[in-house]
N, C-alpha and C positions, 0 to 999 in steps of 0.2 A: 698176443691178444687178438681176440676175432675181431671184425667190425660188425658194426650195428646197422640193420638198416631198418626203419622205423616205415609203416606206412600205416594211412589212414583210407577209408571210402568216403566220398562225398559224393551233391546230388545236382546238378544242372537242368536245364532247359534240355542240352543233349543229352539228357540219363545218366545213370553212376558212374564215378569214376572214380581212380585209386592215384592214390601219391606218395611216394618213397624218398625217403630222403636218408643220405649217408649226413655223415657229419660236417661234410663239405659244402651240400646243397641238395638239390632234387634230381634225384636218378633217372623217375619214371613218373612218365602222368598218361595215365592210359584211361581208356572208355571201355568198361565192359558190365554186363550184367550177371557177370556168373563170377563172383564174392570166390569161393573156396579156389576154384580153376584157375586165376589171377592168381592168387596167394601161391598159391602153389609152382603159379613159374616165374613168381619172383624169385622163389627160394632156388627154382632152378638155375635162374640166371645169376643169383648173388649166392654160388655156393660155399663159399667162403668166409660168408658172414651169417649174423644171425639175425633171422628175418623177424619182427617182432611189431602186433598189431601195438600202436599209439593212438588211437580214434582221440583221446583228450589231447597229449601234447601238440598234435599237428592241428590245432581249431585252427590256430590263426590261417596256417600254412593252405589252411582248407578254404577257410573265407576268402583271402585273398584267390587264389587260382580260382575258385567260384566267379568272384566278380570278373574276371579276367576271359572266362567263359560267355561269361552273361553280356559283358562291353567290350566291344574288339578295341585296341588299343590300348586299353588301362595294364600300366605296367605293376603285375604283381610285387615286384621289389623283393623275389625269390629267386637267390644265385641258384644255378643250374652247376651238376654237378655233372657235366658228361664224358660218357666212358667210353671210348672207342678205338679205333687206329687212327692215327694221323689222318688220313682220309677221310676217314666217316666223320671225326668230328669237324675239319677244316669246309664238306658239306653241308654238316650240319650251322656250324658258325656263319654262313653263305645263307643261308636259310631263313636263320634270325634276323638279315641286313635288309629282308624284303620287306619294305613296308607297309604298313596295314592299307589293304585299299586294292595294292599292289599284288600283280602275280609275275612269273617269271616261265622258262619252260622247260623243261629236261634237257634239250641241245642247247640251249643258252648257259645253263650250266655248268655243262660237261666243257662248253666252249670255254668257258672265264677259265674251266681247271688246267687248258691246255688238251684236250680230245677229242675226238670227235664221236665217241661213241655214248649214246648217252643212257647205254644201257647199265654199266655201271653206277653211274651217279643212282638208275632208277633204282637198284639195289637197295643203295645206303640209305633213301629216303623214306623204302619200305620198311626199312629195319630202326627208321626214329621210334628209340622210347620218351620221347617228353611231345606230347600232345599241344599241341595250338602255344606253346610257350617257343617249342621248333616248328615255325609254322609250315609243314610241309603240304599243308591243304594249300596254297600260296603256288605251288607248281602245277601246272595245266598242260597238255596236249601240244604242241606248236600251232595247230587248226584252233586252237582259244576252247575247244572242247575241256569238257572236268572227266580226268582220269581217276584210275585205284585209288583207295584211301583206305590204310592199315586200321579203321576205324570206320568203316561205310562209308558206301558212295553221299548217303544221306546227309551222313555229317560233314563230309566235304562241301557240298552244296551251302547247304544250311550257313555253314561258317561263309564262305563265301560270299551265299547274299547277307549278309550280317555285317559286313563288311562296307558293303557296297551300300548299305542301308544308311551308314553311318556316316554318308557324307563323303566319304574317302573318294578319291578318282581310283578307278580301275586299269592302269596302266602295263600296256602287255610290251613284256622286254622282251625282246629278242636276238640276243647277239650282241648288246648295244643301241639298236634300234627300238624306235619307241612308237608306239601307234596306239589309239586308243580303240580300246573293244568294248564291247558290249559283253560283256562276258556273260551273265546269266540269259541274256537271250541265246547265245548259243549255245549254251546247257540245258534251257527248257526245250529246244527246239532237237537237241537228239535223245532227251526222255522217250 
């Protein structure tokens, strides 16, 4: 028997966005504005199953990741259903642990795996499919600088200061060390 994997569009402050869920949990929460293009590499990436629009049964699933969007911190209470190597997901599990407010930084990470190279890790974090629930917008530059986001630099920021807005301390780990940044000033400051 194939598996199913059901997704819906919904609409944020940061624009459209899609959500899939196997029967497990939530595969994929992506930002994009091009409906059919999305669809179409869901089905590339889940070839094996059959990709099928829910826009009714996933309301809840919708509401929830919406608000979660709109309020950084609010736990949608939607198990994640993630697919990867050992590796990727053990990053991405790394990822989830940063908390809201909080950022961390690609050599800090690579450091906790044991390497020192943290161009791998930069890999796995480019290739997160579940959006602001893996919060990889949470990883920054060593410099406190805001780096790539599989999802715009925009939206990186945006979440960022959204974050920072909400009361959170902004706490820059590095290696273990902890020092406190400024973090959107120095992201307005290399705009």
């Amino acid at each position: 028997m194939r598996e199913i994997i059901r997704f819906a569009w919904g609409i944020s402050c940061l624009k459209d966005f899609i959500v899939a869920m196997s029967d497990k949990g939530l595969v994929a929460l992506e930002f994009s504005s091009h409906h059919s293009a999305m669809e179409d590499a869901l089905r590339v990436h889940f070839p094996e199953a059959d990709v099928i629009d829910s826009q009714q049964e996933l309301s809840d699933v919708l509401e929830r990741v919406s608000r979660t969007i709109e309020v950084p911190g609010v736990d949608p209470g939607v198990t994640l259903d993630l697919r990867g190597r050992a590796y990727e997901v053990a990053i991405w599990s790394m990822l989830r642990a940063i908390p809201v407010g909080e950022t961390t930084n690609y050599s800090a990470l690579a450091a906790k795996l044991g390497t020192r190279d943290a161009r791998e890790v930069t890999e796995v974090i480019a290739c997160n499919p579940i959006a602001v629930l893996v919060p990889c917008h949470r990883v920054i530059k060593k410099d406190g600088s805001i780096s790539g986001y599989r999802w715009g630099f925009k939206r990186k920021r945006e979440l960022l200061a959204r974050e920072q807005r909400s009361g959170a301390a902004n706490t820059f780990k590095d290696a273990g060390t902890e020092q406190r940044s400024t973090l959107m000033a120095h992201a307005d400051a290399r705009l």
